[in-house]
C-alpha positions as CSV (number, residue, x, y, z in Angstrom):
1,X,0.0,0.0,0.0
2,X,1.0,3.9,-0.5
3,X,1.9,5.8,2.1
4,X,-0.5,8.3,1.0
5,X,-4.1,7.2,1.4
6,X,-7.5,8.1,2.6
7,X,-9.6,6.0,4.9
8,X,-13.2,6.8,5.1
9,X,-15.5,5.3,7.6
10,X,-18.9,5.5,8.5
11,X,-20.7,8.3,10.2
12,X,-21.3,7.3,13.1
13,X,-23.8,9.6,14.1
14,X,-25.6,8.8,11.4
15,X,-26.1,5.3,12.3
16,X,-27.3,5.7,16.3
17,X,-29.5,8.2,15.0
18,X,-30.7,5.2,13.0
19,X,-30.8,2.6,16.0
20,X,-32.4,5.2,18.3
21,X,-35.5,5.6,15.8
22,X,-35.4,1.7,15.1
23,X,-35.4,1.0,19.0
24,X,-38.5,3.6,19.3
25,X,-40.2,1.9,16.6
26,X,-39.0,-2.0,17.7
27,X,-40.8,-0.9,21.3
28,X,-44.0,0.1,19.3
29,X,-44.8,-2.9,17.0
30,X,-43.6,-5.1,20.3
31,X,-46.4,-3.2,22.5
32,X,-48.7,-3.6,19.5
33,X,-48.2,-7.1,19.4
34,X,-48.5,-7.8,22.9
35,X,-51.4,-6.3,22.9
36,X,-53.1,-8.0,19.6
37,X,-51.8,-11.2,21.5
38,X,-53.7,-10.5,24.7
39,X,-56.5,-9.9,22.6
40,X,-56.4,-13.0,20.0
41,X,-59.5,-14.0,20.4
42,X,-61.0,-10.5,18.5
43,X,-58.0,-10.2,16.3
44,X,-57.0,-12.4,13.3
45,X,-53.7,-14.7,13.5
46,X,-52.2,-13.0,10.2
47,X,-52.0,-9.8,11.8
48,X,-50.5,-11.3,14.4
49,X,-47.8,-13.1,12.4
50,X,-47.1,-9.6,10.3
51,X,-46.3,-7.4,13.4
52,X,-43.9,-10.4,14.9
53,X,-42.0,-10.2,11.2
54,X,-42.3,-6.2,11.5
55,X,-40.6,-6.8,14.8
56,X,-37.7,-9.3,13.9
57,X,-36.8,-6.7,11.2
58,X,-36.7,-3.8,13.5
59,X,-34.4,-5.5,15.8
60,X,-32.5,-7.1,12.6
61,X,-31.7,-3.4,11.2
62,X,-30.8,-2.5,15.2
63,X,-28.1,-5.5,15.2
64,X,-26.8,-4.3,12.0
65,X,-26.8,-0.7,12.8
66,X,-24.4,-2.1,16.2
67,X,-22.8,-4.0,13.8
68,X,-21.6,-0.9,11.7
69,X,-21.0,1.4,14.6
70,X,-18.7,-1.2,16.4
71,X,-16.4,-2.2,13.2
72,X,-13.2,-0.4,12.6
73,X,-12.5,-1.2,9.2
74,X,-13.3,1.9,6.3
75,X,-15.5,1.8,4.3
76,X,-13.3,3.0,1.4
77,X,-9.6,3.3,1.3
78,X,-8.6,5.5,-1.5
79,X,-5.3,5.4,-2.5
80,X,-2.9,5.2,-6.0
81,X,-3.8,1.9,-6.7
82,X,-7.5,2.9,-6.6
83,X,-10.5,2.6,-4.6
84,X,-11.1,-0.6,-2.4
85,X,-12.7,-1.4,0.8
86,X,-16.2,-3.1,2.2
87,X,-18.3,-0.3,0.9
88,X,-17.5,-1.5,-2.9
89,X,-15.4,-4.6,-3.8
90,X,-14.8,-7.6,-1.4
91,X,-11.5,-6.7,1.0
92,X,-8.8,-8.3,-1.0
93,X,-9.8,-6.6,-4.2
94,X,-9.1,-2.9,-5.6
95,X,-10.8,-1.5,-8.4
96,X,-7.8,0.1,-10.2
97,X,-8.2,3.7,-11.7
98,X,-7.0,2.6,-15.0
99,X,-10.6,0.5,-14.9
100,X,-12.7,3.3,-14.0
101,X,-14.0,5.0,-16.9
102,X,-15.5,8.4,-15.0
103,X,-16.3,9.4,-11.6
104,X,-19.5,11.7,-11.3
105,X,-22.6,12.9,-9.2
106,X,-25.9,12.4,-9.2
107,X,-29.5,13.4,-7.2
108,X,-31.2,10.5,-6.3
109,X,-34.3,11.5,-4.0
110,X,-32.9,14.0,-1.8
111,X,-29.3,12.8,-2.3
112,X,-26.9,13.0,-3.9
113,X,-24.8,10.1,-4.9
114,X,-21.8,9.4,-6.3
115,X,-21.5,7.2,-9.9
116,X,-18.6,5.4,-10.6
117,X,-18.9,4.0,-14.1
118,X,-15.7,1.2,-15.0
119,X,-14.3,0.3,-18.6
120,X,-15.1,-3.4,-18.6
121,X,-18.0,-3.6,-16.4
122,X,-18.3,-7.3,-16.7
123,X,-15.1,-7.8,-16.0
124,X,-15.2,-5.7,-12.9
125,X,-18.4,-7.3,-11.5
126,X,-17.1,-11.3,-11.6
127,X,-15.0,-10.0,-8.8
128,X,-18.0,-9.5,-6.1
129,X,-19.8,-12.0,-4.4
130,X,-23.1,-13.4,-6.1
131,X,-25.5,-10.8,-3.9
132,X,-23.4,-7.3,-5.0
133,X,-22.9,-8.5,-8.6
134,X,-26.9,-9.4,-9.1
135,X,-28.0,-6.1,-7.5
136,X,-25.3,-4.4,-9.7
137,X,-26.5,-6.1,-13.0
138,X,-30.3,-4.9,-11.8
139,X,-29.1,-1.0,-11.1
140,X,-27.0,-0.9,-14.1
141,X,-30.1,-2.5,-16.3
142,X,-32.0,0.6,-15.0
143,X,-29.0,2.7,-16.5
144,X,-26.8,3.8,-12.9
145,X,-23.5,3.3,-12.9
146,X,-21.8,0.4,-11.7
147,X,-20.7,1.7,-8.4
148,X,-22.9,3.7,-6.2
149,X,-21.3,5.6,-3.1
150,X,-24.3,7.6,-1.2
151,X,-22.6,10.6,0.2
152,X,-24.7,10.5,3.5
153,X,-22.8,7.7,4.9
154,X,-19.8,9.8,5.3
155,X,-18.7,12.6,7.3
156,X,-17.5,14.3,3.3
157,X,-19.2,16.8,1.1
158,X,-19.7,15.3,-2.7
159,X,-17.5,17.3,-4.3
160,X,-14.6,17.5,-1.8
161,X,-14.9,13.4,-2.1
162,X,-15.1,13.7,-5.9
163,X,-11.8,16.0,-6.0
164,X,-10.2,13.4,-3.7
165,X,-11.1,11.0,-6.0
166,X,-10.1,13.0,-9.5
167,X,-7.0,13.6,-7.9
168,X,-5.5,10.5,-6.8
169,X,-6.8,9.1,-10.3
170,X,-4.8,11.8,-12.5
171,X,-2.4,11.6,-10.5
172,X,-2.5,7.4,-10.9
173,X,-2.9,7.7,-14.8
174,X,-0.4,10.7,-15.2
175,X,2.5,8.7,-13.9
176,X,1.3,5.5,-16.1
177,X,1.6,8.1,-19.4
């Protein structure tokens, strides 16, 4: 690895925002369904069997959300081989600047999001597991990009993170020239 290189991780604030408001609603659908289970009788077993799913999903998304807050590793590393990390491409694997086509932004709701189009998507997308390559196929049959970085998960404004980005590739592709 370079010496020079940017790690980017989670906000973290972001993310017990998110458990608080999935624990307030987890403690909702559980008082909800301990009270269409003290009334089964009146209320019909479906019901029932939708608010216990409702609740394993809220306390799935609060696992996950302790999950995120409590690992250390970035969610990109950006350096002048290119771009890797969990957020993108499985750990062991870099997507190289000289594979990325063009780096750009996007609004998406009330978002905006950062496209990373490659050269050879194909190529690029055999490299991630079964799950990421299928949802990738799907979002680039829709016509995104192949890589999609939501800005709202760091603690970085769009277009600081897309000068970052422009700059360690030039500087990557002018030393290759």
């Amino acid at each position: 690895m370079d010496e020079k290189e940017i790690h980017l991780y989670s906000s973290k604030g972001i993310i017990a925002i998110s458990i608080i408001i999935l624990s307030v609603m987890l403690l909702g659908s559980l008082f909800a369904t301990w009270m269409i289970y003290s009334n089964l009788n009146q209320v019909p077993v479906p019901l029932l069997i939708i608010l216990v799913l409702l609740d394993a999903a809220f306390l799935l998304g609060i696992i996950l959300g302790i999950r995120q807050i409590t690992d250390r590793s970035p969610l990109l590393i950006i350096n002048s081989e290119g771009i890797s990390g969990r957020y993108i491409l499985p750990s062991s694997e870099v997507l190289r600047w000289e594979e990325i086509d063009k780096i750009f932004i996007y609004p998406f709701r009330l978002q905006r999001i950062i496209g990373i189009e490659v050269k050879n998507p194909e190529s690029v997308l055999l490299r991630l597991p079964e799950g990421k390559r299928r949802a990738a196929k799907w979002s680039r049959n829709m016509g995104y990009p192949t890589f999609n970085i939501s800005t709202g998960l760091f603690n970085f404004k769009p277009d600081e993170f897309i000068e970052v980005l422009e700059k360690f590739r030039s500087e990557k592709l002018g030393q290759n020239k």
